[in-house]
C-alpha angles and dihedrals in degrees: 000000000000137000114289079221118022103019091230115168120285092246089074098039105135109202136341124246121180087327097308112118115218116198135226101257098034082057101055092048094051093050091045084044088048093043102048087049096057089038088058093042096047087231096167094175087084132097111227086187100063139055113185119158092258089053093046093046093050085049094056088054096060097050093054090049087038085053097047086046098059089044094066092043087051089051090049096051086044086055092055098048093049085046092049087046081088090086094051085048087053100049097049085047093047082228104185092333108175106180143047136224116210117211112221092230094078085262135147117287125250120232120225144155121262090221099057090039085058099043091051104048134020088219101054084046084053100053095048091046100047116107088219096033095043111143103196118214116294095018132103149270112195124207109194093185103069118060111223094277091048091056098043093055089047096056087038091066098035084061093037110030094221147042144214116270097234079056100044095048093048091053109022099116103046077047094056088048088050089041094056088043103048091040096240111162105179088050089048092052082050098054098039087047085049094047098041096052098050090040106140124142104273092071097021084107097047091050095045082055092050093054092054092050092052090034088232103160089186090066102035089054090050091051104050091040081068088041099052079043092048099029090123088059094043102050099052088049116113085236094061106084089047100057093051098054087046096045112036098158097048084048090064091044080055090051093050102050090056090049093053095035095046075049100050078049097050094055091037091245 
């Protein structure tokens, strides 16, 4: 008799419902599939404790209805983004554009638009609303801090609300820098996320250096978590010492993590 799902051989078969075999492995993935559904759900009329082939074909049934309805959920929210598109369109045919952004590299100006600058971030809203900052329509707001390319990527995700990954990974951490200035969380989220993910030891310093400069301790925390895992392969890079002499007091954070985390090993924590 084989599997009712995955037609594996007979020796393994786990149970027996109606004459249809269930193995081991396809048993404890519907239950975990079952569970986590009622668990999202907060569905507390379920027992948790028992698995009986009602049970598993009401849960089934909820999983199917739980999927569809995620589906439609996943469509809608298609929908909204491709609705919401219109600003990116906007923006790339300077469609009633009525500021610009100077870069601080002597480069040409961006043109935006004051209303979406002031939605996406309480600085920029700042800026335009201030009686001595007051950038009437059609003149400039200069960041000094973002080349050409840095602030066209930056625009290009406050319009968009994404990049390309070739993009992202280019400019995350002048980004990350724009996005702590200007107050930006969701680009924020989207850096740390960025840095966190391609973190190896040839840029663990420069991140770390990032983190203190945005005072993200959750990124701080992850990075000095791979460094304390890859120290061995830090300290002997040409960068290291640099970055001590540079960096004295994120030195000491990088000393201290060793010291507590040598300690958690020692008493098997």
């Amino acid at each position: 008799m084989q599997c009712l799902f995955c037609n594996t051989p007979a020796e393994i078969h786990y149970g027996n419902y109606g004459g249809n075999a269930i193995c081991l492995d396809c048993y404890k993935g519907a239950k975990s599939i079952i569970l986590l559904i009622n668990k999202t759900e907060n569905d507390k009329s379920t027992n948790t404790n028992s698995f009986s082939p009602s049970n598993s074909y009401k849960g089934f049934v909820s999983v199917i209805k739980w999927m569809e309805e995620r589906k439609r959920k996943e469509e809608s929210l298609n929908e909204k983004i491709t609705y919401l598109s219109g600003f990116a369109s906007a923006l790339r045919d300077q469609f009633h554009t009525d500021i610009l952004l100077v870069p601080g590299d002597n480069e040409p100006s961006i043109p935006a638009h004051r209303a979406l600058l002031a939605t996406r971030s309480p600085i920029f809203r700042n800026m335009l609303e201030s009686d001595q900052c007051k950038a009437p329509a059609n003149e400039t707001i200069t960041l000094p801090e973002l080349d050409h390319e840095q602030l066209e990527a930056l625009i290009e995700f406050l319009y968009s609300g994404s990049l390309p990954k070739e993009k992202m990974e280019k400019h995350v951490s002048s980004l990350a820098i724009a996005a702590d200035k200007y107050e930006i969380p969701f680009l924020q989220k989207v850096c740390e996320d960025e840095m966190v993910g391609s973190l190896n030891p040839s840029n663990a310093l420069e991140i770390l250096e990032i983190s203190d400069t945005c005072n993200n301790q959750n990124l701080k925390d992850s990075v000095l978590s791979f460094i304390v895992r890859n120290m061995e392969d830090l300290v002997f890079s040409p960068s290291f010492d640099d970055f001590v002499l540079k960096n004295p007091h994120l030195s000491a954070h990088i000393t201290r993590a060793i010291v507590t985390s040598n300690k958690k090993r020692k008493i098997g924590v």
